[in-house]
C-alpha positions in Angstrom: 0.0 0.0 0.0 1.6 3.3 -0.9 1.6 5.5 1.6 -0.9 9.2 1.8 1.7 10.8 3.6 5.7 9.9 2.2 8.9 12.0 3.2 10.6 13.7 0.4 14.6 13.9 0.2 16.2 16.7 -1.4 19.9 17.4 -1.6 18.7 20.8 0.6 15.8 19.7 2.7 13.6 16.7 4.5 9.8 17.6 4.0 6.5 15.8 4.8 4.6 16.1 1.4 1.5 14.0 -0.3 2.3 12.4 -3.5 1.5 13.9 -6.6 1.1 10.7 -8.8 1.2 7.2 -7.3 1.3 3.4 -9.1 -0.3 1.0 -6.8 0.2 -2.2 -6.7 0.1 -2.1 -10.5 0.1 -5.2 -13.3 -0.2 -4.6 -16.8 -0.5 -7.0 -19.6 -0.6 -7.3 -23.2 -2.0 -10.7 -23.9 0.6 -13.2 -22.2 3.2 -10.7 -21.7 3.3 -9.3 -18.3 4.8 -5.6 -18.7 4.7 -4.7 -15.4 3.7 -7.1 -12.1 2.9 -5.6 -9.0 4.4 -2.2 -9.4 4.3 0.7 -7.1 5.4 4.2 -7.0 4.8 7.2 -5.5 6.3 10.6 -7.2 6.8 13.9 -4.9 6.8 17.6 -5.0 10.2 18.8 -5.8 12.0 15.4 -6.7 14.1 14.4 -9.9 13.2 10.5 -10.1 14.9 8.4 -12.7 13.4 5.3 -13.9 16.1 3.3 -14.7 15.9 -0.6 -16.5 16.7 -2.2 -19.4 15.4 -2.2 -22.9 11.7 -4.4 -22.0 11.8 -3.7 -18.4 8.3 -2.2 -18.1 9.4 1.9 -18.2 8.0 3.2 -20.8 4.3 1.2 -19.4 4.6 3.3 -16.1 4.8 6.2 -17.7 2.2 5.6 -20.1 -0.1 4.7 -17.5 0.4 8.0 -15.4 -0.2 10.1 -18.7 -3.4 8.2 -18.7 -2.1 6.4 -22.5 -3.2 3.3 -20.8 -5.3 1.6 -17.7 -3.8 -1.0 -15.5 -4.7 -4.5 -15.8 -4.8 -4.6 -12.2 -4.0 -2.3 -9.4 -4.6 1.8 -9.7 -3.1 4.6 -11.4 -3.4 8.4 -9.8 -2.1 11.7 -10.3 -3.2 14.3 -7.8 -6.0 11.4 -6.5 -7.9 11.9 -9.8 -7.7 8.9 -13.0 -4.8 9.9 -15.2 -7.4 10.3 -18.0 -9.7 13.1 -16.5 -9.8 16.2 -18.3 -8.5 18.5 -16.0 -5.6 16.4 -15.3 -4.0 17.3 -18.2 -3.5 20.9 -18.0 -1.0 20.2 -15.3 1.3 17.9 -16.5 3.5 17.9 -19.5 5.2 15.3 -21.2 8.6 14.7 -23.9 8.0 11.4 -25.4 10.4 9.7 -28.0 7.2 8.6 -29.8 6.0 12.4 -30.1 4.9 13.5 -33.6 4.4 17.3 -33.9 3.9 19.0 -37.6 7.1 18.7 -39.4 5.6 22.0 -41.3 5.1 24.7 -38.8 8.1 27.2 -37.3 9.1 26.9 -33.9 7.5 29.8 -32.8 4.4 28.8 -34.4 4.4 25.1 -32.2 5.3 26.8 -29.1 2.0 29.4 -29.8 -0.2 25.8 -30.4 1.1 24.3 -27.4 0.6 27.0 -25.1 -2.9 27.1 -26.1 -3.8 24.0 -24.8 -3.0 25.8 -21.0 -5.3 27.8 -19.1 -1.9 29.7 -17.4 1.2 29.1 -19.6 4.7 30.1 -19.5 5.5 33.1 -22.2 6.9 32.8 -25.3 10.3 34.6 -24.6 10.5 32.6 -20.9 9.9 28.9 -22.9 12.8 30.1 -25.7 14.9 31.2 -23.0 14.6 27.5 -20.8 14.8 25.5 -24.2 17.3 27.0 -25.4 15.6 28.1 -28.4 16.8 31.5 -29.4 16.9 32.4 -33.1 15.1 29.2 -33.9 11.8 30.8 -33.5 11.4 31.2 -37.4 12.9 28.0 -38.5 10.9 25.1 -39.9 10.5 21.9 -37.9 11.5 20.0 -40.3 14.8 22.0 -40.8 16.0 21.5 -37.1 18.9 19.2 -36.2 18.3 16.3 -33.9 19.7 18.4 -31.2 17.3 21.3 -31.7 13.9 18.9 -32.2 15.1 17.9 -28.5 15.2 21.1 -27.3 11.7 22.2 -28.7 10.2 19.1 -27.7 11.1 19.8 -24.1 10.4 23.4 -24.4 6.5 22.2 -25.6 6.3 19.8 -22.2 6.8 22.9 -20.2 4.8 24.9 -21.7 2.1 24.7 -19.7 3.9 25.6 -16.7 3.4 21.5 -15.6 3.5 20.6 -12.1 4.4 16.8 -12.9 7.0 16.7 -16.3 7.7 13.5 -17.8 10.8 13.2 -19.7 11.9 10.1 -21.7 15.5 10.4 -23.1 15.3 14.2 -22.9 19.1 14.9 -24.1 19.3 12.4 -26.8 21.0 14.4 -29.5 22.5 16.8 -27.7 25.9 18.2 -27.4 27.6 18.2 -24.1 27.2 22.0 -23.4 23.6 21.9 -24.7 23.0 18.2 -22.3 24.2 20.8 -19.5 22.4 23.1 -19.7 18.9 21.2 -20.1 20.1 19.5 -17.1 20.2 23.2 -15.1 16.8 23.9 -16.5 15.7 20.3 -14.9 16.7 21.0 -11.3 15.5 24.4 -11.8 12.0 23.0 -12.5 12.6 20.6 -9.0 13.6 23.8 -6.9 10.5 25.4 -8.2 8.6 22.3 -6.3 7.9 20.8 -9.7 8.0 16.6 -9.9 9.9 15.3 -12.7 9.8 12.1 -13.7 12.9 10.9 -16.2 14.6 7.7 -17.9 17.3 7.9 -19.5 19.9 5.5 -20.5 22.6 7.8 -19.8 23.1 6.9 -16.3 25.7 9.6 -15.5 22.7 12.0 -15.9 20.7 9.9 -13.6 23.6 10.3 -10.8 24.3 14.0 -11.7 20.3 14.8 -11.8 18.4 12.4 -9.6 17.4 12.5 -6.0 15.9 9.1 -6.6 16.6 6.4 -8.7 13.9 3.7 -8.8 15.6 0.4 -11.1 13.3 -1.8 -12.2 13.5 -4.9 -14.3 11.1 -8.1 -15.9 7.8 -5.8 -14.5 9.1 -5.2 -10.9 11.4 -2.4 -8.9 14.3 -3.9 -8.1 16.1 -1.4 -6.1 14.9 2.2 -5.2 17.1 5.1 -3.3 19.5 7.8 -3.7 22.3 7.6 -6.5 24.6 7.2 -3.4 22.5 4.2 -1.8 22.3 2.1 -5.2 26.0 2.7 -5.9 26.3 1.3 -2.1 24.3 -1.6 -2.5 26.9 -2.8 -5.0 29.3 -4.1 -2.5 32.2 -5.0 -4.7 34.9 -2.5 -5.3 38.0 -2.1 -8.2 41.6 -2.3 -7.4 44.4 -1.1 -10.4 47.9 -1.4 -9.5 51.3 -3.3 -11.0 51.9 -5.9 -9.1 54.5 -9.1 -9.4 51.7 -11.7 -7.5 50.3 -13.8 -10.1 46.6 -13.4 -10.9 46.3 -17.3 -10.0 47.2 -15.9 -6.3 45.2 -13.4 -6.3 41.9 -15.1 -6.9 42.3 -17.1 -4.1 41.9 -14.3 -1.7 38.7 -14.2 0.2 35.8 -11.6 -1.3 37.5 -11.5 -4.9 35.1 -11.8 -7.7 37.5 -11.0 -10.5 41.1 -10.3 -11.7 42.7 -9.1 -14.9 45.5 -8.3 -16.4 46.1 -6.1 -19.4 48.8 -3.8 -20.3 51.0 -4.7 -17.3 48.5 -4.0 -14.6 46.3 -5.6 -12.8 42.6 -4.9 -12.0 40.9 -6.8 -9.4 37.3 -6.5 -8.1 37.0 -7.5 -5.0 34.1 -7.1 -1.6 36.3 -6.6 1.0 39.3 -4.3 -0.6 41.0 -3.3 2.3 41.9 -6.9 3.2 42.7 -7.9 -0.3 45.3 -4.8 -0.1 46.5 -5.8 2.9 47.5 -9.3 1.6 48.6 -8.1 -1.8 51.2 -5.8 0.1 52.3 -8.5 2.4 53.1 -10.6 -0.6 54.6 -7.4 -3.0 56.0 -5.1 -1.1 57.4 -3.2 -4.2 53.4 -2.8 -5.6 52.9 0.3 -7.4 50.7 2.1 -9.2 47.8 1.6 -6.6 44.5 2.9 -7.6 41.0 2.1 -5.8 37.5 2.9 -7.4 34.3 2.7 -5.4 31.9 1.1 -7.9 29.6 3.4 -10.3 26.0 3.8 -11.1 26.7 1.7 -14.0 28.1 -1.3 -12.0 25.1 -1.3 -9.9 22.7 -0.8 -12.7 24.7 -3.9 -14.6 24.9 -5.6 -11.0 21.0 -4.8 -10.2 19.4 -5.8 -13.6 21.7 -9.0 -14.7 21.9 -10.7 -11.1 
């Protein structure tokens, strides 16, 4: 049962807030395939939550159901306590879908005019150009924009509305490094405003540079939720690189070593418990060298969390 009352964690601040859109214990199938099985979420004010899983895992069926795009086979879909697919609903979300088709035929401009139609209160022109990055596109053709620039406008059209839940799937696919930056500002600048944002991505250092919570799910089901920190954590095993003169045999038969390799004269060992690997490698090498250690990254949990 998901909770009426959930705590929200920010990087700044610990608040008591009601959730804006919740999954509830939620199945959906198509015919014998079981897209998602027994899902629940919950989505608060002022949060950046990645939905991370691979290709098949059941994302883009959550956030179809929370648009209201589809009903759960079982279980219960809400966003501020109402069906996704009431009317009024819709004026106060806004979406960037990879399946979006807008005219190829109208100018920017002339798209960001439609769009804010659709919203009783929407941003302005100049203030959507300005957060999409848009400036001195206004006249251009969709149609004539560079996969970069269709990003851009598409996000710029799921704020339009000023939103209070956006969805964004893949929203910096296309884009340049300085132009990914800055859309991520724009994102945590929509969070500090209180607004929910709900991503995926499969550019998982954007998930650890953006997201207060990342919620992994895989085959239907979440299979680890918390902050970037606490699903790195969970993946116990850590990396050692040094040049060493112990032979690799040896080395896997310390305790809490799940691999070793050696390429270009050094030697990489993962390992749980590092410290007492160290501790033996230097006993038996006392001229070892070169000693790095890495704590293990998003992507090793992510690899670690949805392979076994």
């Amino acid at each position: 049962m998901v909770m009426d009352m959930v705590e929200v964690s920010t990087q700044d601040t610990t608040v008591m807030a009601a959730p804006m859109a919740v999954l509830e214990n939620v199945t959906k199938k198509y015919g014998a395939i079981t897209a998602l099985d027994g899902l629940s979420l919950a989505l608060r004010p002022g949060e950046i939550v990645a939905l991370l899983g691979p290709n098949g895992a059941g994302k883009s069926t959550a956030v179809r159901l929370l648009l209201g795009l589809s009903t759960p086979t079982h279980g219960t879909a809400r966003i501020f306590g109402n069906d996704p697919r009431v009317a009024a609903t819709r004026t106060r979300i806004g979406a960037m879908l990879q399946v979006a088709a807008v005219p190829k035929t109208l100018k920017v401009g002339e798209h960001i005019d439609l769009f804010r139609s659709y919203y009783p209160k929407p941003l302005s022109v100049a203030e959507i150009v300005r957060i999409a990055q848009l400036e001195g596109l206004e006249n251009r053709l969709f149609q004539a924009l560079s996969g970069g620039q269709k990003q851009r406008l598409l996000f710029g059209l799921a704020i339009c509305g000023d939103p209070e839940i956006v969805f964004l799937d893949e929203p910096t696919v296309g884009l340049d490094i300085e132009a990914r930056r800055g859309l991520w500002e724009q994102i945590r600048s929509l969070a500090a405003r209180g607004k929910t944002v709900l991503m995926t991505t499969h550019y998982l250092e954007e998930a650890d540079a953006l997201a207060h919570r990342i919620v992994v799910i895989n085959k239907g089901r979440i299979v680890s939720e918390g902050t970037p920190r606490e699903i790195k954590n969970r993946t116990a095993a850590r990396k050692i690189r040094c040049i060493t003169t112990t032979p690799a045999s040896r080395i896997w038969e310390m305790a809490s070593v799940v691999d070793v390799q050696v390429a270009d004269g050094a030697t990489f060992v993962t390992a749980g418990n590092v410290e007492a690997v160290l501790r033996t490698m230097l006993a038996l090498d006392d001229e070892l060298s070169g000693l790095e250690v890495v704590a293990p990254g998003l992507e090793d949990a992510f690899l670690a969390l949805t392979q076994g």
